[in-house]
N, C-alpha and C positions, 0 to 999 in steps of 0.2 A: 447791326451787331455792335456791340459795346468794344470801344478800341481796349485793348490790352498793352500797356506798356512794359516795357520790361526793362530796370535802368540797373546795364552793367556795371559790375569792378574796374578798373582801369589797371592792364597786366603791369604797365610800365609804373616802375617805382616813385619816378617824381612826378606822376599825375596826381594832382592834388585837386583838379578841378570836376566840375559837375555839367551836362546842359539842364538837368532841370533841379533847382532850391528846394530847400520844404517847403517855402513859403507857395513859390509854386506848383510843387504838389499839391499843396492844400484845393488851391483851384482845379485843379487838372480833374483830382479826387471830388468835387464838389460838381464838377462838370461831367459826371457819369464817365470819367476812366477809371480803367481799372491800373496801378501803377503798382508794378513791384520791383524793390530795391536790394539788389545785391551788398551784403555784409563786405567792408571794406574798408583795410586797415589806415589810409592812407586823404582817401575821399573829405573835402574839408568840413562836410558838414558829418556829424555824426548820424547814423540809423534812427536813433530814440525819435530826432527832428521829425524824419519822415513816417514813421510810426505814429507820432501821434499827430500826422495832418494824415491819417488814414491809409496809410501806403501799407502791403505785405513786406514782409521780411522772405529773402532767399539766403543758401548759400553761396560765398563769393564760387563767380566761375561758372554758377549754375543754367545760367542762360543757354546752354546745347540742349539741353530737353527741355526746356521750356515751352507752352501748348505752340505747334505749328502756328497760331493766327498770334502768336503774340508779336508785339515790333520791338524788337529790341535795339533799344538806344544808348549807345556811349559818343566819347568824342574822338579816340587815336585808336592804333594797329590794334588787330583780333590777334588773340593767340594764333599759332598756327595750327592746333586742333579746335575741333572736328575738320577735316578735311572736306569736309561738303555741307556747306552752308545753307537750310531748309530755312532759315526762316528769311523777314526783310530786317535789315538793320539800317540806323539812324547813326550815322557818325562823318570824319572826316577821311575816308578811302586813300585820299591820296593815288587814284589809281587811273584818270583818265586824260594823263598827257605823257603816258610811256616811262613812268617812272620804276625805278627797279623791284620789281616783284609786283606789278600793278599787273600782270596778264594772269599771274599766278593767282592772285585776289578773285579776279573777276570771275576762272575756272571753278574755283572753290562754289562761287556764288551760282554758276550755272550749272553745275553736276547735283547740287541740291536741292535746287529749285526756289531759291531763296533770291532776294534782291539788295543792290545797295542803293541805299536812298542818301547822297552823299550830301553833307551839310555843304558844303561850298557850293553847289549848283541850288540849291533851294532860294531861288528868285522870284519876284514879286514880276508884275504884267508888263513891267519897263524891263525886266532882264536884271535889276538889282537886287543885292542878297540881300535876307530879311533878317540874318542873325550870325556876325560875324565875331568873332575876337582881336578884328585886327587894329582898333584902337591901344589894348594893354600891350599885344604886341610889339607897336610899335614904341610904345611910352618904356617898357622896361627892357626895347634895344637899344632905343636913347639913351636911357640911365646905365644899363651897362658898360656902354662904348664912353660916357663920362668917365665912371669910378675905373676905369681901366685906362685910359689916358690920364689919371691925376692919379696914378699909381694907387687906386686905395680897392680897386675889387678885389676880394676872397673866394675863394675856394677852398670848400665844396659851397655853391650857392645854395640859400636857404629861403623858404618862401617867408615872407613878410605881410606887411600892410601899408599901403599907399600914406600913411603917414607917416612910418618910420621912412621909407624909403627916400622919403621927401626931405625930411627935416636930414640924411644924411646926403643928398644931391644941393641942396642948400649950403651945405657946409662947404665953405672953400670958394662959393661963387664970388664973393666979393673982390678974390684977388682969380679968377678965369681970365684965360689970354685967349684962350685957343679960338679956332674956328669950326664950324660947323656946317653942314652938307646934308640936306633931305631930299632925295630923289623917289617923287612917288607922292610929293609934300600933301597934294590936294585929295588924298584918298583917305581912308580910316586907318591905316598904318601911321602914312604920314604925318597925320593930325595930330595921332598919338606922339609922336616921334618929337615932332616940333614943340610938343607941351611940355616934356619932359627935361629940352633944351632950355627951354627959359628958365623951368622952377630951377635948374641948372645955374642960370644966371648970366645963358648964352643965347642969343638969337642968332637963329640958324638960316644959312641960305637956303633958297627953297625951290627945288626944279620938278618940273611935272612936264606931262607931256610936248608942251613948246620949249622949254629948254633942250629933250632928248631927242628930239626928229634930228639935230643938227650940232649932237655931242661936243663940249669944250672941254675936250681932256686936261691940258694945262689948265685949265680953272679947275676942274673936278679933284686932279692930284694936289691943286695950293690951296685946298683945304687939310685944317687936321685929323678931322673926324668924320666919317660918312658914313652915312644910315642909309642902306638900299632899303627901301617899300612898295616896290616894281613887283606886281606877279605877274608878269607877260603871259597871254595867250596867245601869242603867235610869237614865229622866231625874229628877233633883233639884235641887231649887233650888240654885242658885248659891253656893258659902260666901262668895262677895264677887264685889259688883256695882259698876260704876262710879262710882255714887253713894258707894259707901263710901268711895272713895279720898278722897274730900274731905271727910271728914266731919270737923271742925274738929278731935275729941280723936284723931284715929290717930296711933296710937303706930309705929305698924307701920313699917317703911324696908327693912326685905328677905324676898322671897315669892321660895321656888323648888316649882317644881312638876314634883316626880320623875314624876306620869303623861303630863306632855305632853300630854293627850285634844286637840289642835287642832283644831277643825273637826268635834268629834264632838257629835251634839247631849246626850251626856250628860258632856259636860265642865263640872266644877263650878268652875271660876273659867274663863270667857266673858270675860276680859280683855286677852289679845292673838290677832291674827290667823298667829303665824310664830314656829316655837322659835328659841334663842339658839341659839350653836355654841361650837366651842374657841375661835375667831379672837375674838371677840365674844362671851364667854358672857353678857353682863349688860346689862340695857336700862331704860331709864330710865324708868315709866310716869308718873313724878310730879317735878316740878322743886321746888316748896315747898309740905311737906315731903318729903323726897328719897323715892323708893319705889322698890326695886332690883328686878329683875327675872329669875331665872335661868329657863331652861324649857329645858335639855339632854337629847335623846331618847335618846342614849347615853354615859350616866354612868358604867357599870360601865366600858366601852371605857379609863378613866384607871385602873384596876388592871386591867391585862387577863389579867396572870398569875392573881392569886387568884380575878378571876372566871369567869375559864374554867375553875381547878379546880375550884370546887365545882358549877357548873354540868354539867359534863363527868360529874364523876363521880357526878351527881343522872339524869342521861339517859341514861348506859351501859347498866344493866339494862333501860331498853325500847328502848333499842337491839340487844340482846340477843336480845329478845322480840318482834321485830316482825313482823309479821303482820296477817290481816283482820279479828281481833277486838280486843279489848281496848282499852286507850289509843287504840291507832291505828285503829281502827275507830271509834269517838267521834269523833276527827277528821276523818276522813273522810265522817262521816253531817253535821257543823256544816258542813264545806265545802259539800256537797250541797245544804244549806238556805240557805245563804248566794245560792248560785245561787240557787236556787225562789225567795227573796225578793224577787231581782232581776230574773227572768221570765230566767234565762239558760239555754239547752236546754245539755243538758251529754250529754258519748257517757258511756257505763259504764264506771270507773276501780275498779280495786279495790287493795290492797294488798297 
């Protein structure tokens, strides 16, 4: 059977990004799928693009009646209607390590008889993801925790292009004092994080898992800046408690935390209850001495060009590939148990 894609609206206003490009529609469409693109005022690439690499046009939103066998694909939260979820969807669930409203997601998904095929578990034969965002992630947590320690970031944030962004992170390096903190360094966050520090004009200290088994809080506070890119899947102590913020020698005045984990009990800084946004990205946890606060859950969405291509063109081949085995059959089995975890009776969904 010919797959059926179906590539939604993004409800959230500062979603500017895509998982799949025209450019990869064009393949997708050349590769016997069928792809249809939701009208949407926001999405970085315009409709025309995908229209003419062969894609249908829908109305935004339209995806609730969309044919049963279609897969519908976006990247962040479902509206909260329909209330029972028939078909499979392609995105980012957020919804299988007890975070808040992830029982209620999953309910939706088993009362309709529909599945979530969640892009963060879509791993390759080693257990590695095949198509993440957590390079830009990390590169525009970097850059904001800069222009906010060198008093120069604005609000409301506005998406850009890794060239302007650049040539305004550039500006001022030559006279940078400060110090810098990547924990996570060695991962795709990290990598990002650490890029963004140099074009900065900082080199950043760099801790990954043998730094954390045996935490150096006094070293972690006598930095200025620190970038958490930790997504713990299992629970570990804290890299900073509330206690720390007051601990007379911190050095520390700006923390952004590219995972966001809110609410998850393996969230490794337990220090605010609510992410920052564009309108507001920065929150005050400390008045004297100052301690800034970034926690944006979509970063990449401020380059939404560069990160939808590399994204896009990271997911084509198992979008190519899709079917009841492989990747998405992985996916489909962690959905499965994500139910069973939560006593939720689920009808039989395959891919």
């Amino acid at each position: 059977m010919t797959l059926h894609l179906w590539l939604r609206h993004e409800p959230r206003t500062t979603e500017r990004r895509t998982p799949v490009v025209p450019a990869d529609a064009r393949r997708l469409v050349d590769g016997g799928v069928t792809l249809t693109v939701e009208e949407s005022p926001q999405r970085i690439f315009p409709l025309e693009e995908y229209e003419a690499a062969g894609c249908r046009r829908a109305p935004t939103g339209s995806w609730a009646g969309a044919p049963r066998d279609a897969v519908i694909i976006g990247l962040k939260e479902l509206p909260d209607s329909p209330g029972e979820l028939m078909h499979r969807h392609i995105c980012f669930g957020h919804a299988y390590k007890r975070q808040p409203g992830a029982a209620g997601l999953l309910r939706r998904f088993a009362a309709g008889g529909g599945a979530l095929l969640d892009l963060e578990y879509l791993v390759d034969d080693e257990g590695r993801r095949v198509a993440a965002f957590g390079f830009w992630a990390g590169y525009l947590g970097a850059a904001l925790a800069v222009l906010q320690h060198r008093s120069r970031l604005t609000a409301p944030l506005v998406p850009t292009t890794k060239e302007e962004l650049d040539a305004v992170l550039r500006h001022g390096a030559r006279d940078a004092r400060s110090t810098a903190l990547v924990i996570g360094a060695l991962g795709r966050s990290g990598r990002g994080a650490v890029a963004a520090f140099r074009t900065a004009g900082t080199e950043p200290t760099r801790w990954d898992l043998a730094e954390t088994r045996d935490l150096d809080r006094p070293a972690l506070l006598g930095h200025d800046v620190l970038v958490n890119a930790v997504l713990a899947t299992a629970p570990v102590p804290p890299f900073l408690r509330e206690e720390d913020l007051d601990a007379p020698a911190r050095r520390l005045r700006t923390l952004c935390d590219v995972t966001c984990d809110v609410g998850s009990p393996f969230n490794v800084l337990p220090l605010y209850d609510r992410t920052t946004d564009w309108a507001e990205p920065v929150r005050r946890l400390r008045e004297e001495p100052p301690l800034d606060l970034i926690a944006i859950d979509n970063l990449p969405s401020l380059l939404p060009r560069e990160s939808s291509t590399d994204f896009s063109a990271a997911l084509l081949p198992q979008l190519l590939a899709f079917g009841p085995g492989g990747a998405w059959g992985r996916c489909l089995d962690r959905y499965h148990q994500a139910c069973r975890e939560l006593g939720i009776e689920q009808r039989e969904t395959g891919t």
